[in-house]
MOPAC internal coordinates of N, CA, C and O (Angstrom, degrees):
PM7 1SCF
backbone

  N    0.0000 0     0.00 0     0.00 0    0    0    0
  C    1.4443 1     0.00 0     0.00 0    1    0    0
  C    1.5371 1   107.52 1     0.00 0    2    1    0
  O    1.2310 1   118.89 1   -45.65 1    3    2    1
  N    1.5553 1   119.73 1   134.35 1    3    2    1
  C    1.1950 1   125.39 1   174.52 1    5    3    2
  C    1.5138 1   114.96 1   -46.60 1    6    5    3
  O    1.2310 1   110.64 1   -27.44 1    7    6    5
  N    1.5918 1   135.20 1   152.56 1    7    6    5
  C    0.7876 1   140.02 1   153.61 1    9    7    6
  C    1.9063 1   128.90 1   -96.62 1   10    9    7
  O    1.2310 1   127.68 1   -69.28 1   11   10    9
  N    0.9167 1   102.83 1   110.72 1   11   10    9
  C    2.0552 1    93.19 1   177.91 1   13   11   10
  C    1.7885 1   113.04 1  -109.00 1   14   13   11
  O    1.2310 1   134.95 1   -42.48 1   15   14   13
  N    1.3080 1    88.69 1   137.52 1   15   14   13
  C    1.5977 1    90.74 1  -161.89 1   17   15   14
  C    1.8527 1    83.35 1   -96.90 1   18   17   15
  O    1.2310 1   129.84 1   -33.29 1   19   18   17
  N    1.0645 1    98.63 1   146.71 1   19   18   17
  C    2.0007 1   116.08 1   166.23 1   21   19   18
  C    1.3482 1   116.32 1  -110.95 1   22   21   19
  O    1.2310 1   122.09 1     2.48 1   23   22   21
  N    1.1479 1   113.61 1  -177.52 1   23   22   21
  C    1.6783 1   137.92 1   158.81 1   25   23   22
  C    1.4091 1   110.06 1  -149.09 1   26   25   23
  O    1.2310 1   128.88 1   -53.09 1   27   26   25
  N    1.7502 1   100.50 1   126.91 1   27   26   25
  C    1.3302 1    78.17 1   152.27 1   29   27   26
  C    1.5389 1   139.97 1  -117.01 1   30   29   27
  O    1.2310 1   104.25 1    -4.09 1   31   30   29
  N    1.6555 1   146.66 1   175.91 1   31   30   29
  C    0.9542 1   109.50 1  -152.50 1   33   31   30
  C    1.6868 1    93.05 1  -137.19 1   34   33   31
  O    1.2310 1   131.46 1  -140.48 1   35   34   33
  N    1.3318 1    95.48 1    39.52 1   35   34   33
  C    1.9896 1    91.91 1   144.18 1   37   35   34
  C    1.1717 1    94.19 1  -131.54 1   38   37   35
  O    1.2310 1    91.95 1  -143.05 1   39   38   37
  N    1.3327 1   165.06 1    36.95 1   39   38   37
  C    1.6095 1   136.16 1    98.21 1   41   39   38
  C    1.7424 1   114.22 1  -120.58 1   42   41   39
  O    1.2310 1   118.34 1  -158.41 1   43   42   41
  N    1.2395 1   120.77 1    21.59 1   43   42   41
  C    1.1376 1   102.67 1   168.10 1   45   43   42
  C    1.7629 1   129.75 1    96.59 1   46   45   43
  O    1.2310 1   125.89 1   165.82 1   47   46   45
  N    1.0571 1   106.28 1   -14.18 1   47   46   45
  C    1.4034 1   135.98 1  -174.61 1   49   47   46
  C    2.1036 1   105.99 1   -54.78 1   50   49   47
  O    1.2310 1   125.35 1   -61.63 1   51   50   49
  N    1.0818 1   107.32 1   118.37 1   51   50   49
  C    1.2737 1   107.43 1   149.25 1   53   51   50
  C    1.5269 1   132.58 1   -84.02 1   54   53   51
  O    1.2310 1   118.54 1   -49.91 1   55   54   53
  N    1.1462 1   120.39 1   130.09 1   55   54   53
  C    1.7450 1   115.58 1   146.66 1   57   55   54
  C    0.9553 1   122.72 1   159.32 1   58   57   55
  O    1.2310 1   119.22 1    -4.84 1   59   58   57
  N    1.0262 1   119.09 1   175.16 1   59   58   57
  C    1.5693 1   144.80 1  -141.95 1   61   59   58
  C    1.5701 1   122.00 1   -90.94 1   62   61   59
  O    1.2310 1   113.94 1   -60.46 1   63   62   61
  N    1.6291 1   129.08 1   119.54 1   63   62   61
  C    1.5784 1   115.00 1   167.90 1   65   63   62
  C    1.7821 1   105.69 1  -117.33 1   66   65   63
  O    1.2310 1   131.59 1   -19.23 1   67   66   65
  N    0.7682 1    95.23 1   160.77 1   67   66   65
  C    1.7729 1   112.69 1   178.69 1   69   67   66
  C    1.1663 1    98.04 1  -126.14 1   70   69   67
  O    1.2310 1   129.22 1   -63.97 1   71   70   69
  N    1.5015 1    99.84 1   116.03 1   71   70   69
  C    1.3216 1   123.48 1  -161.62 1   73   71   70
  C    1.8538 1   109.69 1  -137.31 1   74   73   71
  O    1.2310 1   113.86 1    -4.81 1   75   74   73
  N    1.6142 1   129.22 1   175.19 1   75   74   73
  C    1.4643 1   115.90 1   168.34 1   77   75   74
  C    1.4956 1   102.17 1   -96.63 1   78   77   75
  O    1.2310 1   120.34 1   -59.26 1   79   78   77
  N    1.2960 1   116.95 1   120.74 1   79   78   77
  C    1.7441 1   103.08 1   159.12 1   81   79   78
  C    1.1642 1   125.05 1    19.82 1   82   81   79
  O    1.2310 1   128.33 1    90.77 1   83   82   81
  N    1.5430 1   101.56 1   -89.23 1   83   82   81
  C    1.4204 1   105.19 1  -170.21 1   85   83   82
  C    1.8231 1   128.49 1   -36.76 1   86   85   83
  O    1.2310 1   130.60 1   161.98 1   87   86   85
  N    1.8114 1    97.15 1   -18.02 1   87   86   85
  C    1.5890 1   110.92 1  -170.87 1   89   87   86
  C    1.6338 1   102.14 1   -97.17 1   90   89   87
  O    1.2310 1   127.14 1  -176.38 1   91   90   89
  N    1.3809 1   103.87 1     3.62 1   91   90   89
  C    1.8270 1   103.59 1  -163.91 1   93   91   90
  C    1.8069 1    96.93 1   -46.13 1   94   93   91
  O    1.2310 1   121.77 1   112.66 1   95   94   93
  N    1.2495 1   114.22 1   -67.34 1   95   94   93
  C    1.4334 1   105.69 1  -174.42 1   97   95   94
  C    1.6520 1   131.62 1   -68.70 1   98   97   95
  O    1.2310 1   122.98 1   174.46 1   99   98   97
  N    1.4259 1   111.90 1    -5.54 1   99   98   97
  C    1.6847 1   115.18 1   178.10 1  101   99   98
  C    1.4560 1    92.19 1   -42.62 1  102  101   99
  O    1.2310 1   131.31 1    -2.54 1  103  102  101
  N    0.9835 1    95.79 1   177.46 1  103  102  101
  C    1.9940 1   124.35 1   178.01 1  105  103  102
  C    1.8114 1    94.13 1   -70.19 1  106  105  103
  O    1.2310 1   126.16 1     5.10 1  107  106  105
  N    1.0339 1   105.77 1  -174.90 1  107  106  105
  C    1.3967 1   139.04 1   165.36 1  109  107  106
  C    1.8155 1   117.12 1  -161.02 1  110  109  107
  O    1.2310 1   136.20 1   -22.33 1  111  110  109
  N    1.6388 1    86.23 1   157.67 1  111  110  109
  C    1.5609 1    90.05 1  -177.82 1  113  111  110
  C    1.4740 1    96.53 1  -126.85 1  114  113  111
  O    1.2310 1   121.09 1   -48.49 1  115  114  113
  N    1.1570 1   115.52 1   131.51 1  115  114  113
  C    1.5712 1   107.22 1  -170.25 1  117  115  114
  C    2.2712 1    92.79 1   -89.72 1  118  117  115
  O    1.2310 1   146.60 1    -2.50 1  119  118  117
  N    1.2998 1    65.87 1   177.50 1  119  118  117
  C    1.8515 1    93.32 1  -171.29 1  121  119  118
  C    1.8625 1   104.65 1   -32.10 1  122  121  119
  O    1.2310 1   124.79 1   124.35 1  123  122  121
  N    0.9598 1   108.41 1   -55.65 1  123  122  121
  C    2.0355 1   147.10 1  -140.66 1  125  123  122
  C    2.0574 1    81.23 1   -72.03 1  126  125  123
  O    1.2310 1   119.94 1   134.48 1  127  126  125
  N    1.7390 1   117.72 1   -45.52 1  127  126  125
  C    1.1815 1   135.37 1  -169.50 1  129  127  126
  C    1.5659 1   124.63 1    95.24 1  130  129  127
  O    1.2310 1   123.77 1  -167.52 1  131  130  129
  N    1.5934 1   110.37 1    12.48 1  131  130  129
  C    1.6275 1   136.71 1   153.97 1  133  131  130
  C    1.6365 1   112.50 1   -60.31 1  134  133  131
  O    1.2310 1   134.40 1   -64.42 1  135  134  133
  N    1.5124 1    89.76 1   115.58 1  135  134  133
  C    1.8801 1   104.11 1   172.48 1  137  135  134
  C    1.4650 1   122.38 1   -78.24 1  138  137  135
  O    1.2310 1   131.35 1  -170.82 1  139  138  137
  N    1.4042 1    95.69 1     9.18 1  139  138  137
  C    1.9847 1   104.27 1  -156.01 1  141  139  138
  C    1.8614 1    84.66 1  -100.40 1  142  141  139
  O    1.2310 1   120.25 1  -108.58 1  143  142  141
  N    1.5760 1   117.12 1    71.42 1  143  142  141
  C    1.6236 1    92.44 1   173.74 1  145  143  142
  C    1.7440 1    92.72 1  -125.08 1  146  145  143
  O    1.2310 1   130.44 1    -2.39 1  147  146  145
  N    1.2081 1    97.46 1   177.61 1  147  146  145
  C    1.4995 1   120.91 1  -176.37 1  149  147  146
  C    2.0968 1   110.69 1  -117.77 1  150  149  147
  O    1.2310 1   113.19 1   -17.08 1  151  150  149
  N    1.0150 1   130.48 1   162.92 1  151  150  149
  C    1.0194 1   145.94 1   178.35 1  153  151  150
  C    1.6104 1   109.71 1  -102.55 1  154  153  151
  O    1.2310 1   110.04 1   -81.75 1  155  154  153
  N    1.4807 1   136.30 1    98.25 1  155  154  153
  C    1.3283 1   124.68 1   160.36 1  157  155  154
  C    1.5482 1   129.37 1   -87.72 1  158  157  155
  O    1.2310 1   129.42 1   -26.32 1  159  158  157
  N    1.5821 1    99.44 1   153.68 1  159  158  157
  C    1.3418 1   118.34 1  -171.29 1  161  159  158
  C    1.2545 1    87.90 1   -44.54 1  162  161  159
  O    1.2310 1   120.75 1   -37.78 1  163  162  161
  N    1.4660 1   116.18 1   142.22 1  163  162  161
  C    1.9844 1    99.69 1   141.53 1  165  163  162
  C    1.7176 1    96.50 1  -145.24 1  166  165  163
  O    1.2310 1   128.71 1    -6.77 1  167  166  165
  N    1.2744 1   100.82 1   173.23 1  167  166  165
  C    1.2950 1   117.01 1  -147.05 1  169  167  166
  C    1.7038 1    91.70 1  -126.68 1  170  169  167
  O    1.2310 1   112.13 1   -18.70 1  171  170  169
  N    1.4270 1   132.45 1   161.30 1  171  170  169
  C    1.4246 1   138.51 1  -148.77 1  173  171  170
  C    1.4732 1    92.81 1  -154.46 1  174  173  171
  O    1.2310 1   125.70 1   -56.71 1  175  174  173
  N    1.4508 1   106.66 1   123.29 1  175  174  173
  C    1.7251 1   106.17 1   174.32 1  177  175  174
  C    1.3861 1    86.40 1   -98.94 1  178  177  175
  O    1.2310 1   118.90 1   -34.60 1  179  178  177
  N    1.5550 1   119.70 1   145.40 1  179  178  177
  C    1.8718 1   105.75 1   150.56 1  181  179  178
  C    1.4360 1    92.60 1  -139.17 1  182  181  179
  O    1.2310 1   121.40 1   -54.71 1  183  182  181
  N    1.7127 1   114.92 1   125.29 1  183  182  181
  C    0.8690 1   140.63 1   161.77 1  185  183  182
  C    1.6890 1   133.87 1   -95.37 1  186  185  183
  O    1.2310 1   116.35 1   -26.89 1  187  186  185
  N    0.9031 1   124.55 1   153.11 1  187  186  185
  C    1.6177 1   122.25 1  -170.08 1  189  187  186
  C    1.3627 1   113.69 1  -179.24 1  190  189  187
  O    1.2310 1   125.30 1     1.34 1  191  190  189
  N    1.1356 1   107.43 1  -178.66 1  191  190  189
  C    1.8470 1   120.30 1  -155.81 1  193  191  190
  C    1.8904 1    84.93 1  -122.31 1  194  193  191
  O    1.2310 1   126.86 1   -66.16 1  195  194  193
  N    1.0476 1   104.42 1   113.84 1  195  194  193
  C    1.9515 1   120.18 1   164.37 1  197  195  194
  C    1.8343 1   101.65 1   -48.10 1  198  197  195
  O    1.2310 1   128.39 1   -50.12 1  199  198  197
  N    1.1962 1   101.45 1   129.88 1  199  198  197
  C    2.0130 1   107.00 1   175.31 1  201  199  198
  C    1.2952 1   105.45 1   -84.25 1  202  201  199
  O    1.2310 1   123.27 1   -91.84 1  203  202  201
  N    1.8075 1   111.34 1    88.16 1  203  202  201
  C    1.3391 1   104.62 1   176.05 1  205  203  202
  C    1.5611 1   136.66 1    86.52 1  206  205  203
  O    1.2310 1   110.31 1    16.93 1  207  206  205
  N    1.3695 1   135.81 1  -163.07 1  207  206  205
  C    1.3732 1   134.41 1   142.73 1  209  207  206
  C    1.7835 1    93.54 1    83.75 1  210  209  207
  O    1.2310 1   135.96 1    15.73 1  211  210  209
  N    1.3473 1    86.72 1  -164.27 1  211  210  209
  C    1.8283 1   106.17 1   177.53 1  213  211  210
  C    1.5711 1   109.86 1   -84.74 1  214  213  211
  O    1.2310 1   117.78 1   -28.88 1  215  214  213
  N    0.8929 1   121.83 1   151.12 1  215  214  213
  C    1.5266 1   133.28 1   167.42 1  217  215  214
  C    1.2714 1   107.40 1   -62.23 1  218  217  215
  O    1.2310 1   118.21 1   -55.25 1  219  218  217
  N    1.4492 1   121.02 1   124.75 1  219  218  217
  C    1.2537 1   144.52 1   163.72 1  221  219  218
  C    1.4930 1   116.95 1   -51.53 1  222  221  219
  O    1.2310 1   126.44 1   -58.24 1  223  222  221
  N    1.4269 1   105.22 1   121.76 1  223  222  221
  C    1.7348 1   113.92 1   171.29 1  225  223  222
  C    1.4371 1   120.09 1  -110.23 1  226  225  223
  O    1.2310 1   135.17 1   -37.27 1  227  226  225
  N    1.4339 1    88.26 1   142.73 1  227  226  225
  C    1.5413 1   103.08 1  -162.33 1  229  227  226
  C    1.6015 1    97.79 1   -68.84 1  230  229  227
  O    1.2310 1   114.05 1   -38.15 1  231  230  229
  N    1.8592 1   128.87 1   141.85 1  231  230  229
  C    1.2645 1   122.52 1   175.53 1  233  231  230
  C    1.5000 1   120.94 1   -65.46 1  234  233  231
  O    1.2310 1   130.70 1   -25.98 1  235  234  233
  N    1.6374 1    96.96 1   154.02 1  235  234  233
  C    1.2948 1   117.49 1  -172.85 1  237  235  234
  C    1.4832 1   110.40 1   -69.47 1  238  237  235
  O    1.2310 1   124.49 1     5.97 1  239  238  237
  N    1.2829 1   108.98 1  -174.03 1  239  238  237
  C    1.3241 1    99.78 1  -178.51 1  241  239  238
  C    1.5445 1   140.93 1    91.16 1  242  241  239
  O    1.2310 1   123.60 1   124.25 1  243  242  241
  N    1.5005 1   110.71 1   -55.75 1  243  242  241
  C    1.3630 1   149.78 1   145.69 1  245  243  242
  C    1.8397 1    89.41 1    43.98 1  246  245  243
  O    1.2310 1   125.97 1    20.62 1  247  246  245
  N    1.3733 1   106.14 1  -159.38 1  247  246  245
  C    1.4969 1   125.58 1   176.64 1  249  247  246
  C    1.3940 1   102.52 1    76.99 1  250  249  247
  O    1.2310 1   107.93 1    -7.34 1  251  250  249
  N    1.4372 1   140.14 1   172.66 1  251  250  249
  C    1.4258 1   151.89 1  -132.51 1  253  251  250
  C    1.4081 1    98.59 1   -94.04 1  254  253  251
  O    1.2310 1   123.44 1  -178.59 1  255  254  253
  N    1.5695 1   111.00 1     1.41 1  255  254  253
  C    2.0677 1    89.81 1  -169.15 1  257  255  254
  C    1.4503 1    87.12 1  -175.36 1  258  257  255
  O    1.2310 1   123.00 1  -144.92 1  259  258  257
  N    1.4871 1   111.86 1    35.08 1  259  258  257
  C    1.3869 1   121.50 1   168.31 1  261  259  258
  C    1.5404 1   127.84 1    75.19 1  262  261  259
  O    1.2310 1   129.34 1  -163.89 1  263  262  261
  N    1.8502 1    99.61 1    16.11 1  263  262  261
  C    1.3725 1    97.80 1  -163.13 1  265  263  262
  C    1.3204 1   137.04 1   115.69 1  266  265  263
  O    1.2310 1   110.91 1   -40.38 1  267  266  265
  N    1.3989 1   134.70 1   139.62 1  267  266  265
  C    1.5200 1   143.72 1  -164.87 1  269  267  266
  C    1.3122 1   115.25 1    51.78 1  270  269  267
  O    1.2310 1   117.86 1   149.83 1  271  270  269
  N    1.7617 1   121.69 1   -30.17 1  271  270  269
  C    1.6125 1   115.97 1  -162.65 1  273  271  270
  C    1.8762 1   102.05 1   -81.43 1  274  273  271
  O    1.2310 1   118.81 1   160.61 1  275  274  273
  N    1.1218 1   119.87 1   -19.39 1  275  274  273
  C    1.3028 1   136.55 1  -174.45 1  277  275  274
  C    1.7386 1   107.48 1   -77.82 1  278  277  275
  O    1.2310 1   131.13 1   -50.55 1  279  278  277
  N    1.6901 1    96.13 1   129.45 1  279  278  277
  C    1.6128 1    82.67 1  -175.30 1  281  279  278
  C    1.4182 1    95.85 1   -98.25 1  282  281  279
  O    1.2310 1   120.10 1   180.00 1  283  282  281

């Protein structure tokens, strides 16, 4: 189940509900029992080990915008 991290913003409080999708945007009530919260961005590392094969290369091209616009 997804996790969405909040704030809320009459005392400040972080944290977190695990919730289904479909509820990502309902309200929340943080811990404290304040209705005044917000929903934050959050961001997902996913890391892992490649199954095997050749080592993966980073793409060609590279530079700030994929190339040629860079002097």
């Amino acid at each position: 189940m997804p996790r969405y991290d909040f704030r809320c913003r009459s005392c400040g409080a972080t944290f977190e509900l695990r919730r289904p999708m479909a509820q990502a945007n309902d309200p929340a009530v943080c811990p404290q029992g304040h209705q005044d919260t917000v929903k934050l961005l959050s961001t997902v590392a996913v890391t892992g080990a490649s199954s095997g094969g050749a080592p993966q290369q980073a793409p060609s091209g590279g530079g700030c915008c994929g190339g040629g616009c860079c002097g």
